[in-house]
C-alpha positions in Angstrom: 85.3 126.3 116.2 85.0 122.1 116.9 82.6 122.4 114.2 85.1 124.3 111.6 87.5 121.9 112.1 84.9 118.8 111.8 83.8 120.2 108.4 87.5 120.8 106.9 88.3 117.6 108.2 85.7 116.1 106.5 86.8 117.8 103.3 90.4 116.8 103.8 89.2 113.0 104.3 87.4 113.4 101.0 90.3 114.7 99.1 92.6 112.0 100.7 90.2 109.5 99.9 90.3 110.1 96.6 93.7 110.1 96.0 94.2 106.8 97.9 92.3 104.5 95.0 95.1 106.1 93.0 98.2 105.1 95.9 96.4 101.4 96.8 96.0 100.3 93.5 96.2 96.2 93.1 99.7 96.4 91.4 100.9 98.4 94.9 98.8 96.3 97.4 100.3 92.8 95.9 103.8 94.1 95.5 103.2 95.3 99.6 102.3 91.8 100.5 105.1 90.3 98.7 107.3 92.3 100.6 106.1 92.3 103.6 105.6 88.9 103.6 109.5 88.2 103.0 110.7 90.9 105.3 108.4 88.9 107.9 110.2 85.4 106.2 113.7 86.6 106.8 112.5 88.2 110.6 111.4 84.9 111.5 114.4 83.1 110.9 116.6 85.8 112.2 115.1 85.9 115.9 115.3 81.8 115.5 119.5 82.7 115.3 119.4 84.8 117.7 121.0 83.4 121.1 118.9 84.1 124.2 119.9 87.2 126.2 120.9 88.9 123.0 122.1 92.5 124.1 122.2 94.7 120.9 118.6 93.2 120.2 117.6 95.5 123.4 119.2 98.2 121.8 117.6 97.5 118.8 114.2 97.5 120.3 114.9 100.8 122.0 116.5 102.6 119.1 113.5 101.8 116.3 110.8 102.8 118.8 112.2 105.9 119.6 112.7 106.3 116.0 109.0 105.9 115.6 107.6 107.9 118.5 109.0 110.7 116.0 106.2 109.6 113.3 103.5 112.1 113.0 103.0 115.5 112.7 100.3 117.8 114.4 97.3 118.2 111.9 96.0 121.9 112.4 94.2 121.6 108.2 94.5 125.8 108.9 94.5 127.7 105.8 96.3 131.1 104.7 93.0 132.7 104.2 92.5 132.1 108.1 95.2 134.9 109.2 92.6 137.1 108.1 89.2 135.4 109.1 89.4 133.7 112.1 92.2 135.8 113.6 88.8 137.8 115.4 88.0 134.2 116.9 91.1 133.2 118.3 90.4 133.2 121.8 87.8 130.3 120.8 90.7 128.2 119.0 91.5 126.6 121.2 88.9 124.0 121.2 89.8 123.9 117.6 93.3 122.8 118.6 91.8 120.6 121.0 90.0 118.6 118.1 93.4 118.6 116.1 95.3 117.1 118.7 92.6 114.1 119.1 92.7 113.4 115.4 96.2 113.7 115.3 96.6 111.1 117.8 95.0 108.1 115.3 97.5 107.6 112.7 100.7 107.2 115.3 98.9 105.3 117.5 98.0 102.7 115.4 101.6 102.5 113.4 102.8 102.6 117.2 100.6 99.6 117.7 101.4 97.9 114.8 105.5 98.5 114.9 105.6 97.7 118.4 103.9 94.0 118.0 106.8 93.6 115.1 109.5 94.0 117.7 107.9 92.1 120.2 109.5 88.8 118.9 112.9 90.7 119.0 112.2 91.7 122.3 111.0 88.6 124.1 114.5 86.7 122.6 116.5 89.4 123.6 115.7 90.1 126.9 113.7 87.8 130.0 110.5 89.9 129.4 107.3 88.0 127.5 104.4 88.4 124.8 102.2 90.0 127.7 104.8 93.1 128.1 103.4 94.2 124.6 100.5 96.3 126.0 102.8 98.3 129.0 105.2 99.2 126.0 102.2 100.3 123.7 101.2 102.5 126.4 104.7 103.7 127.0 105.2 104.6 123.5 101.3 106.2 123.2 102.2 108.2 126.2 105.5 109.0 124.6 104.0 110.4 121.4 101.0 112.6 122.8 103.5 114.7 124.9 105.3 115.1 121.3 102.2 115.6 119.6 101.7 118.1 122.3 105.0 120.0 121.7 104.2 120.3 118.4 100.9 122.1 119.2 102.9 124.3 121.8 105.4 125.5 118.6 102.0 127.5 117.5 102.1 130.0 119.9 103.9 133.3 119.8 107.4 133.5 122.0 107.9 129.7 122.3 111.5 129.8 121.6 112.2 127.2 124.4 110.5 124.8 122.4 114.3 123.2 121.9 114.8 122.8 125.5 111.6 121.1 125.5 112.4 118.9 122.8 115.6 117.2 124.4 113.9 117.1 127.6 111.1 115.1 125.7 113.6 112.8 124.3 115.6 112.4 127.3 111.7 111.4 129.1 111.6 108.8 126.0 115.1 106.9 126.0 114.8 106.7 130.0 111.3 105.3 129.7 112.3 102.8 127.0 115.5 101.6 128.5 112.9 101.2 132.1 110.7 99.4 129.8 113.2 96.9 128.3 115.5 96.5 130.9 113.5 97.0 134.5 109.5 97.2 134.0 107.3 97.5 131.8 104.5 98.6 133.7 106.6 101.2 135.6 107.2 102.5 132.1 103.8 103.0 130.8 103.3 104.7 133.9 106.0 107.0 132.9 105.2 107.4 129.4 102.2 108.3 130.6 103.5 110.6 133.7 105.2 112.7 130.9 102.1 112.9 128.6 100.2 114.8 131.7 103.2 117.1 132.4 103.1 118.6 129.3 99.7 118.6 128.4 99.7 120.9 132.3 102.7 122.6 131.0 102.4 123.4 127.6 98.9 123.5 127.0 96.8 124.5 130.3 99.6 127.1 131.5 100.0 128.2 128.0 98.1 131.8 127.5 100.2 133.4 124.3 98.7 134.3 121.2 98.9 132.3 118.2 101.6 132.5 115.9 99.7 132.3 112.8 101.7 132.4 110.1 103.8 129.7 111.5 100.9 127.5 112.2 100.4 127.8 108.4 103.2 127.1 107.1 103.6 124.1 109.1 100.3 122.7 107.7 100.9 123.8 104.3 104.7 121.7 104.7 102.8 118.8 106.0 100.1 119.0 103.3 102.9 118.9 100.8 105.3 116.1 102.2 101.6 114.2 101.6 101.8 115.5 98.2 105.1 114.1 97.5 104.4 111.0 98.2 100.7 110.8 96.2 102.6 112.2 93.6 105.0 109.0 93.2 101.8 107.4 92.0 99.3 109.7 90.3 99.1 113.4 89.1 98.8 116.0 92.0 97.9 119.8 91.1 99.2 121.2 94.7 103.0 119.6 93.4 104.9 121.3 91.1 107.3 119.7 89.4 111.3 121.4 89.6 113.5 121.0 86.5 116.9 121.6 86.5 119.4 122.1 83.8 122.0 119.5 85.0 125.1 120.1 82.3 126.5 117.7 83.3 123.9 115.1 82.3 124.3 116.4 78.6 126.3 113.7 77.2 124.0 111.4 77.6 121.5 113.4 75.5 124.2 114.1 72.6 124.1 110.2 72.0 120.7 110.3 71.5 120.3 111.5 67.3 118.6 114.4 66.3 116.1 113.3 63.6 112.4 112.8 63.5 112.9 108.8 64.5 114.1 110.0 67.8 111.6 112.5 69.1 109.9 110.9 71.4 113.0 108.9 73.0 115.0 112.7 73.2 112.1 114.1 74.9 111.8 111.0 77.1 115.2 111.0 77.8 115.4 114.8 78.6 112.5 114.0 80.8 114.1 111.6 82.8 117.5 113.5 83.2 116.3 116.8 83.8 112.9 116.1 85.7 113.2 115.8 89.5 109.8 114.1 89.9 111.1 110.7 87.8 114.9 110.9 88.1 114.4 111.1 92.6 111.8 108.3 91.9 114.6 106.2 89.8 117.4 107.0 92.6 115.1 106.2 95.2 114.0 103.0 94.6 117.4 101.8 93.1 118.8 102.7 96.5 116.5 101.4 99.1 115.9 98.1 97.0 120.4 98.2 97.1 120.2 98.2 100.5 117.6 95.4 101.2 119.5 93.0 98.6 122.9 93.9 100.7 120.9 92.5 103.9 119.6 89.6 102.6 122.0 86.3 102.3 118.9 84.0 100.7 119.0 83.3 97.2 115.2 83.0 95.8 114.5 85.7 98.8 116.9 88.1 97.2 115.9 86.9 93.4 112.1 87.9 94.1 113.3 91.1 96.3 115.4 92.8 93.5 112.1 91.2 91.0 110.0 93.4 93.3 111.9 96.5 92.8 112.3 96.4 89.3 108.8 96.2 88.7 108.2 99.0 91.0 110.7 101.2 89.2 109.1 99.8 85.8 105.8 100.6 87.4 106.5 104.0 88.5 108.4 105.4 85.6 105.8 103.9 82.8 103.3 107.5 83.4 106.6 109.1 81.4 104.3 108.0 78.3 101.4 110.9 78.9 104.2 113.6 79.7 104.1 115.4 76.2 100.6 114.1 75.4 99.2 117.7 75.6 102.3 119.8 73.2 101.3 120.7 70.5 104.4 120.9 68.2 104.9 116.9 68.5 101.1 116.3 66.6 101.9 118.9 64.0 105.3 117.3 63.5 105.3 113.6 61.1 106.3 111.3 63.3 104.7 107.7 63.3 102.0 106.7 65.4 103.8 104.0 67.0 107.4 105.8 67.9 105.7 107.3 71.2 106.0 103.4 72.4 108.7 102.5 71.1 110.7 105.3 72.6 109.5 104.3 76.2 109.9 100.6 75.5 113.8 101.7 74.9 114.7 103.8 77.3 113.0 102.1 80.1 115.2 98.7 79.2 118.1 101.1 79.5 117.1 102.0 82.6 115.5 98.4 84.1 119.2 97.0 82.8 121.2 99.3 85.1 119.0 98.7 87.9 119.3 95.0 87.2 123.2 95.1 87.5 123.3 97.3 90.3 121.1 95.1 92.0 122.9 91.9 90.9 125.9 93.4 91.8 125.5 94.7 95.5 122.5 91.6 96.1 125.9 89.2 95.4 127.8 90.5 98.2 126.6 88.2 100.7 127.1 85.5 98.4 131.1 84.0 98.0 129.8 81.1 94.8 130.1 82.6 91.5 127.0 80.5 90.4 124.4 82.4 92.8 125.9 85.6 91.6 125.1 84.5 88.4 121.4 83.1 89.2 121.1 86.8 90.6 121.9 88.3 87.4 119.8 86.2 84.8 116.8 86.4 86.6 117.5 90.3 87.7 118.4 90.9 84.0 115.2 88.6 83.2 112.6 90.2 84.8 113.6 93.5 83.0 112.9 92.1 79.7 110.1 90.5 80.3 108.6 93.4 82.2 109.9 95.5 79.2 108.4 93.3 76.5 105.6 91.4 78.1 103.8 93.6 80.8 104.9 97.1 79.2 103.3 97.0 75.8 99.4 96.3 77.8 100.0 98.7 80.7 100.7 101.6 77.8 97.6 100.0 75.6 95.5 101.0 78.8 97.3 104.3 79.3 96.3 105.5 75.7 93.0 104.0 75.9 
């Protein structure tokens, strides 16, 4: 059974791979480091402000890492077929869960890593502790997550109905090791973290001797599979994602302005698209509302100028696929409509939409700022980027789309 689970993992790693070329693309990686660059700008001179002894920076601390603890789900890769075929080999699955576990240890443990070294600066500030306390608080936190990681493997098995009882007592286990870690020792923490990581591995694994609950472990793989999904699918076509319309009424007097003549084809089926399409319309909301909510954080000009930039392209980016949707209906190549109107219909309503991004951005980025003349910098070069991402970057990305 390790072996099965070597070989689908294999195949899974393949698949992912493949996908990922589409994810990491250079327009995603440089807009990354821009913003991760700035985020790390603006954390630097925020933990410079901060006064030494700084109280809710503790809090802080504790709150995001037991926030991330949560990332991560248990990676079973079992398949529906597998209620049927491997239910004579159960007694041997365990071993399979074994390897499951292991491999579903390497992803949180390295964004534990990694999130944990950003707070570090937040924490040394805030509290008396020092740069050397960052590898008791890794192992805190590692411990932390393989006893959650081990829950989740426990909610496989027939009759675990306590698994909520479990739950709080895990999270109780994490906010009393944190608050030991930042406020008493770190080393006495990782030595809980990792105390708790052996009681339920003795409890819920070795003690454990219920059948499997199969169709629940499938269907908790197959919702984990497609949260994966949803996200490749902001960035490239995925098969296993369906897209939902929905009829949306309400949205229909934005259509009716739109005329109803040959010139307009393309920018009514666009349009209808956007408005009626979950896939593109979430993707719109989404970004305009996390890049909102950076810009109302941020109180530097050129930082917030090349923040809201960011997200505009990003939207921009994101919504420009909109120009293969119909490339496959038959009707529109039957109908006469010019060769060029397919462009020129994007080209239009993505201004529209770039526009009201652009003000929403200007408008909740100038918050922070009381001087009418920031507010207005925000605005041209918000409003700026738009256009020239409309007119100037557009018309090439769609030149290589229809090549």
């Amino acid at each position: 059974m390790k072996e099965l689970f070597q070989r689908r993992l294999q195949l899974h790693q393949k698949q992912m791979m493949r996908y990922l070329r589409y994810v990491f693309n250079d327009h995603f990686v440089l807009a990354c480091t821009f913003l991760l660059g700035g985020i790390g700008l603006y954390y630097s001179d925020l933990v410079k402000k901060l006064p030494e002894g700084f109280l809710p920076g503790q809090f802080l601390v504790i709150i995001v890492l037991a926030a991330a603890v949560h990332l991560g789900s248990f990676v079973s890769l079992t398949k529906s077929a597998d209620v049927v075929f491997l239910l004579p080999k159960e007694k041997q699955m365990r071993g399979y869960l074994e390897k499951g576990l292991r491999y579903s240890l390497i992803l949180p443990f390295v964004t534990l890593f990694l999130v944990t070294g950003f707070l570090m600066p937040l924490y040394v500030v805030s509290g008396q502790g020092s740069f050397a306390d960052f590898l008791p608080l890794v192992v805190t936190v590692w411990g932390l997550k393989t006893a959650h990681l081990q829950l989740q493997r426990y909610r496989l098995f027939q009759n675990s109905l306590d698994q909520r009882r479990w739950y709080l007592l895990w999270l109780a286990a994490v906010l009393c090791s944190l608050c030991l870690g930042i406020f008493v020792m770190p080393w006495l923490a990782a030595a809980a973290g990792l105390a708790v990581a052996v009681v339920f591995w003795q409890v819920l694994w070795v003690r454990v001797s219920r059948p499997l609950d199969w169709d629940k472990m499938i269907r908790l793989e197959a919702n984990r599979m497609h949260r994966i999904y949803r996200f490749i699918n902001l960035f490239t076509d995925v098969p296993q994602i369906a897209a939902s319309v929905k009829r949306r009424k309400y949205l229909d007097k934005f259509l009716a302005k739109i005329p109803q003549d040959k010139d307009h084809t393309y920018l009514y089926l666009y349009a209808r698209r956007m408005l009626r399409g979950s896939e593109f319309s979430g993707l719109y909301l989404r970004l305009v509302a996390i890049g909102g909510l950076l810009l109302y954080f941020v109180d530097e000009i050129w930082f917030s100028v090349g923040l809201g930039g960011l997200f505009l392209y990003l939207i921009g980016f994101q919504l420009a696929p909109l120009y293969n949707q119909f490339q496959y209906m038959v009707l529109i190549r039957l109908y006469p409509i010019a060769a060029d109107q397919k462009k020129q219909a994007l080209q239009q309503l993505l201004l529209v939409l770039l526009l009201v991004a652009a003000v929403i951005f200007a408008g909740i980025g100038s918050i922070p700022y009381a001087s009418w003349q920031d507010r207005g910098i925000l605005l041209a070069a918000f409003v700026g980027v738009a256009l020239a991402f409309n007119y100037l970057y557009l018309p090439l990305r769609l030149k290589k789309m229809a090549d």
